[in-house]
N, C-alpha and C positions, 0 to 999 in steps of 0.2 A: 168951947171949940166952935168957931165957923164953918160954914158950908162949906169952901172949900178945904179945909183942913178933914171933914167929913167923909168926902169925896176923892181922898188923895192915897194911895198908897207911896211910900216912902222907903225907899233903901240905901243905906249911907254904907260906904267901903272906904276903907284904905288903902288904895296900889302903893306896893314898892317900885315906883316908877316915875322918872321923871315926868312932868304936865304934858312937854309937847310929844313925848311916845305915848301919853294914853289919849291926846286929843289924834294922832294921827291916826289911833287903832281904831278910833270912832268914825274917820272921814277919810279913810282909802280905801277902797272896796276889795282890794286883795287882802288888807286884815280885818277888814270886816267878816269875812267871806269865812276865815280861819276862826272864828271866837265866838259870831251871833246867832248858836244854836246849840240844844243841850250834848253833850257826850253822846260820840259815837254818832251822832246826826249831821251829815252832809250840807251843805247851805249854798247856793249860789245866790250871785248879787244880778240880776236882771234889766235893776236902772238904776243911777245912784247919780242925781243930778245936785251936787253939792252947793245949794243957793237960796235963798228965802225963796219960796216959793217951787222949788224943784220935788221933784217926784222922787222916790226911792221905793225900790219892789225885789225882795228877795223870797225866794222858794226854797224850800224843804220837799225830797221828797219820804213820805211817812211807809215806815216797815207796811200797811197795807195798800201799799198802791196809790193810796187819793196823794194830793199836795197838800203843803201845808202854806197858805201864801200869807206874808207880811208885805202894809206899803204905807206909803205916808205920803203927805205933804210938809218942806221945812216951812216950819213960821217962826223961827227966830235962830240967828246962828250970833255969839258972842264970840269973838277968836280968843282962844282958850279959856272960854268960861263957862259958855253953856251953848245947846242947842235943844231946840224943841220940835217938835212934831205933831201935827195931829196922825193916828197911829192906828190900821184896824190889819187886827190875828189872824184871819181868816180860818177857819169860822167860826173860835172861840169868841174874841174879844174886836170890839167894833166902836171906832170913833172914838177914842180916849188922845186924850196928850199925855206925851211922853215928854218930860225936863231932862237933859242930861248934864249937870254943874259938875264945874271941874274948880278945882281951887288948889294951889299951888303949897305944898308944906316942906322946904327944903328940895332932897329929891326924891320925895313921896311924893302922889296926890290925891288930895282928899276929894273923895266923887259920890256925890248926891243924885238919885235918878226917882221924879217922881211919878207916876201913873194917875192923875186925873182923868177921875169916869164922869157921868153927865150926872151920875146921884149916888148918895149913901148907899141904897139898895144894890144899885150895878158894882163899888164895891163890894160890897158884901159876899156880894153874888162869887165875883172874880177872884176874891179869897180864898173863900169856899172848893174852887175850881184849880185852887195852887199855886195861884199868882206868884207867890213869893217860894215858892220853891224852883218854878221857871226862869223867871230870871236870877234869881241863886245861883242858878248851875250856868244859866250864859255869865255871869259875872263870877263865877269859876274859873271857868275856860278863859277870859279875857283876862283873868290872872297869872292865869298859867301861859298866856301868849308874851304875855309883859315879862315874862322874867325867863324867854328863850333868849 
């Protein structure tokens, strides 16, 4: 196993949905807005500058009052293939990349979303913290938004 294989959280889905409804639900910020936060949690979209290099900034705000802020920069956008980000949770999880691959199967689409941290440990660490239970439930919701 390599470093980066080391360092990678992986989560692989099926949508029953055709490619270009699960790419748009990834790059409009009204159904963004609708699916990238767990149950029952509110999410507005604050910036959403759709372009290699553009900014994107959305907030939560959390049952005790504080926020919850998510922002990135895109560094790579493939038209209906992938998009990347470098990607910090605020104040969990800070400066990781986020892959999001889309790949076409009929009118399904098969979607790869990886979480690159700077190390094994910061993995680990972010695991440990639920990682894959979190976005589980946002790639829930983004299921259940695909098939209103």
């Amino acid at each position: 196993m390599d470093d980066l294989q080391k360092r990678t959280v992986t989560i692989k889905r099926t949508f029953n949905a055709p490619i270009k409804l699960v790419w748009e639900a990834w790059t409009t910020p009204e159904h963004i807005a609708k699916w990238w936060s767990p149950n029952g949690m509110e999410m507005t979209v604050v910036e959403h500058e759709f372009k290699v290099g553009g900014k994107w900034k959305y907030s939560m705000p959390m049952p005790d009052g504080s926020e919850f802020v998510t922002d990135g920069v895109y560094t790579e956008i493939v038209e209906m293939k992938k998009i990347s980000s470098i990607a910090n949770f605020r104040p969990m999880t800070m400066d990781v990349e986020i892959q999001a691959l889309f790949e076409e199967n009929g009118d399904k689409t098969n979607f790869i979303f990886h979480i690159i941290h700077q190390s094994e440990e910061y993995r680990i660490q972010q695991e440990n913290m639920g990682i894959l239970n979190g976005w589980g439930a946002v790639f829930n919701r983004l299921d259940e938004f695909l098939s209103e």
